[in-house]
KEKEKOL-509129 format. One record per atom (N, C-alpha, C): x negated, y, z; atom name; residue number from 1. Coordinates in steps of 0.1 Angstrom, whole numbers. Each point is the difference from the previous one (the first is absolute). Layout:
<sites>
<<X, Y, Z>, "CA", NUM> ...
</sites>
This chain:
<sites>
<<-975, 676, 711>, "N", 1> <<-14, 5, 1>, "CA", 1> <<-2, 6, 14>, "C", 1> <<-9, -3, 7>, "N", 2> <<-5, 4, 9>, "CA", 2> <<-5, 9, 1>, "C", 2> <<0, 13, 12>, "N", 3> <<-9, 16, 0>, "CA", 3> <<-10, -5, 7>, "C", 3> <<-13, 6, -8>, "N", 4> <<-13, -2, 4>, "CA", 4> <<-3, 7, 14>, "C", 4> <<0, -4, 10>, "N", 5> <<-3, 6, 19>, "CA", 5> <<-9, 5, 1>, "C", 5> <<-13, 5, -6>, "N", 6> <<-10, 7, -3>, "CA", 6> <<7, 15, 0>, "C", 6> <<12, 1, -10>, "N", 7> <<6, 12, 2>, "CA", 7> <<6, 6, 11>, "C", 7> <<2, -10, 10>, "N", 8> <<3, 9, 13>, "CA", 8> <<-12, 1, 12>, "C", 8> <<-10, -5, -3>, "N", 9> <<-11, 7, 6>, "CA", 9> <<0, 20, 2>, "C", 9> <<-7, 1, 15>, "N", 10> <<4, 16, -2>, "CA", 10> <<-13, -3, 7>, "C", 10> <<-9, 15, -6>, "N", 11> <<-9, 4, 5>, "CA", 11> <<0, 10, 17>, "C", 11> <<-7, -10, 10>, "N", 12> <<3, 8, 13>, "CA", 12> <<-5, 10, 0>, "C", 12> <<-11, 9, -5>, "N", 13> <<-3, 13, 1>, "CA", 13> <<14, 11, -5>, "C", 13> <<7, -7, -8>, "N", 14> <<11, 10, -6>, "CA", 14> <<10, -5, 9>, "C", 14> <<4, -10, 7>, "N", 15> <<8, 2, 10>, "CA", 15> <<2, 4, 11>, "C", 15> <<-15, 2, 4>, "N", 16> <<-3, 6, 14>, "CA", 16> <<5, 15, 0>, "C", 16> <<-7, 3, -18>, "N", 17> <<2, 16, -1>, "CA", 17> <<15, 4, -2>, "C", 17> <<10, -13, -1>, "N", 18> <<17, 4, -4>, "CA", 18> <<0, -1, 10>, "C", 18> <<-4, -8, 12>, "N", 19> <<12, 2, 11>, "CA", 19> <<-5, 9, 14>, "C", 19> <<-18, 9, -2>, "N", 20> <<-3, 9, 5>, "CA", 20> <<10, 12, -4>, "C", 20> <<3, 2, -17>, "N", 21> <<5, 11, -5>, "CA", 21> <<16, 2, 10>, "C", 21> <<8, -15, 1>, "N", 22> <<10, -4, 2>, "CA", 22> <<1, 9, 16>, "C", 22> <<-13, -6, 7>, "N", 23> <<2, 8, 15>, "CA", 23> <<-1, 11, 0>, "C", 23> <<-7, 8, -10>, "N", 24> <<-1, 14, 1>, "CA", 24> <<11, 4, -3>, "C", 24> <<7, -3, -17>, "N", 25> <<13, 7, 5>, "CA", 25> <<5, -1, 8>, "C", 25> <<8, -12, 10>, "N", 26> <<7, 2, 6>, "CA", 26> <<-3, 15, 13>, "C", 26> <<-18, -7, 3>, "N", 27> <<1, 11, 10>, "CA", 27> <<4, 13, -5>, "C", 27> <<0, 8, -11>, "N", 28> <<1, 7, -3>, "CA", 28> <<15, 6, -3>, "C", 28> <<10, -11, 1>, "N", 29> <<11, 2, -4>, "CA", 29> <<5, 4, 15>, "C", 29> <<-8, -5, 9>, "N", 30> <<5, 2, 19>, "CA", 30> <<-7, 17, 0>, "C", 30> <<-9, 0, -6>, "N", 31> <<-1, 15, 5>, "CA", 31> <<7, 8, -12>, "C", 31> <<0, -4, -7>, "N", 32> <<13, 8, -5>, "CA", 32> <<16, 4, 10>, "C", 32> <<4, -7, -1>, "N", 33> <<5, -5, 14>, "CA", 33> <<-1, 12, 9>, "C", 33> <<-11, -5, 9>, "N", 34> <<-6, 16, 12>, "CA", 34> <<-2, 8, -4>, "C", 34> <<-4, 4, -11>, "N", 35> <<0, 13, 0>, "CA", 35> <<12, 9, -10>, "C", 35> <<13, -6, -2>, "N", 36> <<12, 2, 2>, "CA", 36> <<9, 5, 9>, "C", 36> <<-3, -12, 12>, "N", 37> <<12, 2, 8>, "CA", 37> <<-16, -4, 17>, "C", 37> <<-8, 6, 3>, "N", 38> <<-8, 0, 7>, "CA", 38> <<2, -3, 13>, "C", 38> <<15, 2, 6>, "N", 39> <<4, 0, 11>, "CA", 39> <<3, -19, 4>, "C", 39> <<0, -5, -15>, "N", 40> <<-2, -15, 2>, "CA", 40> <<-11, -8, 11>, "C", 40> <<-10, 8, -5>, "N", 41> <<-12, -3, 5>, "CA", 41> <<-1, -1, 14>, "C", 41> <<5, 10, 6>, "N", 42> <<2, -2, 18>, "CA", 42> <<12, -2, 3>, "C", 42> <<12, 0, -6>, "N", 43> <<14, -4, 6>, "CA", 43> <<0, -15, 4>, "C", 43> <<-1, -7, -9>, "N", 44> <<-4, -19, 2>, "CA", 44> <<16, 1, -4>, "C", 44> <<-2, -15, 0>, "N", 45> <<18, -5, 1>, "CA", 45> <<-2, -11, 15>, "C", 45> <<7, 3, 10>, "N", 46> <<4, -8, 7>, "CA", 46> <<1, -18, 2>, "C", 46> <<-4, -6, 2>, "N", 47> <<2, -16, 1>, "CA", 47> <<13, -2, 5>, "C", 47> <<4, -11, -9>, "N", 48> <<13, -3, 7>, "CA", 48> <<-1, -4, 15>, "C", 48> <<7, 1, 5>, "N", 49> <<5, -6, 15>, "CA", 49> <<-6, -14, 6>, "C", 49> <<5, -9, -10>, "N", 50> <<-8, -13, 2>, "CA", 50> <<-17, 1, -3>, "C", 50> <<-4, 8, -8>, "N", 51> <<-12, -1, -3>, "CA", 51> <<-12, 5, 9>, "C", 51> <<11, 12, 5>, "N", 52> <<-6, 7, 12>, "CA", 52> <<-4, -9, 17>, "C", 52> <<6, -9, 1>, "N", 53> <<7, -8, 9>, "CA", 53> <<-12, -11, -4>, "C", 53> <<0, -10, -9>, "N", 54> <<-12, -2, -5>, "CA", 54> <<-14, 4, 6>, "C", 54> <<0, 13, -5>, "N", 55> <<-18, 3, -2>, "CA", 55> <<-1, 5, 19>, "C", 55> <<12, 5, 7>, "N", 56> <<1, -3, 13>, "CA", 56> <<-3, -10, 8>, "C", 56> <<1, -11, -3>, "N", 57> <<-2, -13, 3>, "CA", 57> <<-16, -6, -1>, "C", 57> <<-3, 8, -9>, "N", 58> <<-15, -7, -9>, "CA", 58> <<-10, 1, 14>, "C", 58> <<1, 8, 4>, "N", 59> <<-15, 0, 15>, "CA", 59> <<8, -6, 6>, "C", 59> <<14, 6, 9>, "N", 60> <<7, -6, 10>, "CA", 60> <<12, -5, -2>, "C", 60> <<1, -11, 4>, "N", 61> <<10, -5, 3>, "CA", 61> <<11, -2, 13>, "C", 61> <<10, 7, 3>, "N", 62> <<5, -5, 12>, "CA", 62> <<12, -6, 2>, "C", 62> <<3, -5, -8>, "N", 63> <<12, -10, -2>, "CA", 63> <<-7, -12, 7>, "C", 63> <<10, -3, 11>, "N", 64> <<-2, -10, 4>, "CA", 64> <<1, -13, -4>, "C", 64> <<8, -2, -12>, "N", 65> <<2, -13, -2>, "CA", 65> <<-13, 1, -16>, "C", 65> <<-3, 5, -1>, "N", 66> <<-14, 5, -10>, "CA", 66> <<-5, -17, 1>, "C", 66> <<0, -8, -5>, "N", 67> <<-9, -13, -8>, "CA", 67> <<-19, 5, 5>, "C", 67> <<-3, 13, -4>, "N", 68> <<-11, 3, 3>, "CA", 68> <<-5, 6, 10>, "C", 68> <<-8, 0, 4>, "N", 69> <<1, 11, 17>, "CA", 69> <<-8, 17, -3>, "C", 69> <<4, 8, 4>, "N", 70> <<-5, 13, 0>, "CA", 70> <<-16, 0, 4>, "C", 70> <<-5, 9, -6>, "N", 71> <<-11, 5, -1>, "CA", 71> <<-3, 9, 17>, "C", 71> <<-3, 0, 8>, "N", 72> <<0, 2, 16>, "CA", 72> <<-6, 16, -2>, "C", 72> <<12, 5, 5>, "N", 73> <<4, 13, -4>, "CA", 73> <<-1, 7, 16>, "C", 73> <<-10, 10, 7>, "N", 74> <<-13, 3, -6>, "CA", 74> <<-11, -12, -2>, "C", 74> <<-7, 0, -6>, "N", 75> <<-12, -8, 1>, "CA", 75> <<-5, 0, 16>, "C", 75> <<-8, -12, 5>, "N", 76> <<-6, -4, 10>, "CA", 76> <<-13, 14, 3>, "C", 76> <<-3, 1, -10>, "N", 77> <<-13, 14, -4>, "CA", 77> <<5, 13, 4>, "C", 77> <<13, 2, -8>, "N", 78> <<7, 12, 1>, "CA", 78> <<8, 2, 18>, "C", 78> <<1, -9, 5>, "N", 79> <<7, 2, 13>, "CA", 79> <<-10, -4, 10>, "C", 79> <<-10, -2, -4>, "N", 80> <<-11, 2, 12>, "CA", 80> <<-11, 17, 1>, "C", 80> 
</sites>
């Protein structure tokens, strides 16, 4: 016997409202969170090494053998 697939129909007003509820806890479990241990909030955690190195890279590049060429560091605007 076959299950009738009518039964897994879900009404989207009630899922919108489970997975609004869903984001609210979570946010709520983060400020739970901050307002524990508060010092979270402005200490950060560090980027690894490579990731740092990365987002260094992201405007300028100066590796020479770079595939892509640097972004002309100052600008033509900025050095006139």
């Amino acid at each position: 016997m076959t299950a009738d697939i009518s039964r897994l129909d879900v009404d989207l007003h009630e899922l919108v409202k489970q997975v609004a509820r869903q984001k609210f806890a979570a946010r709520m479990a983060r400020l739970d969170d901050l307002l524990a241990h508060p010092e979270y909030a402005t200490a950060g955690t560090p980027a690894p090494v490579g990731e740092r190195a990365e987002w260094g890279h992201l405007l300028y590049d100066a590796d020479p053998d770079a595939t892509t060429p640097a972004f002309p560091y100052p600008t033509v605007q900025e050095a006139s």
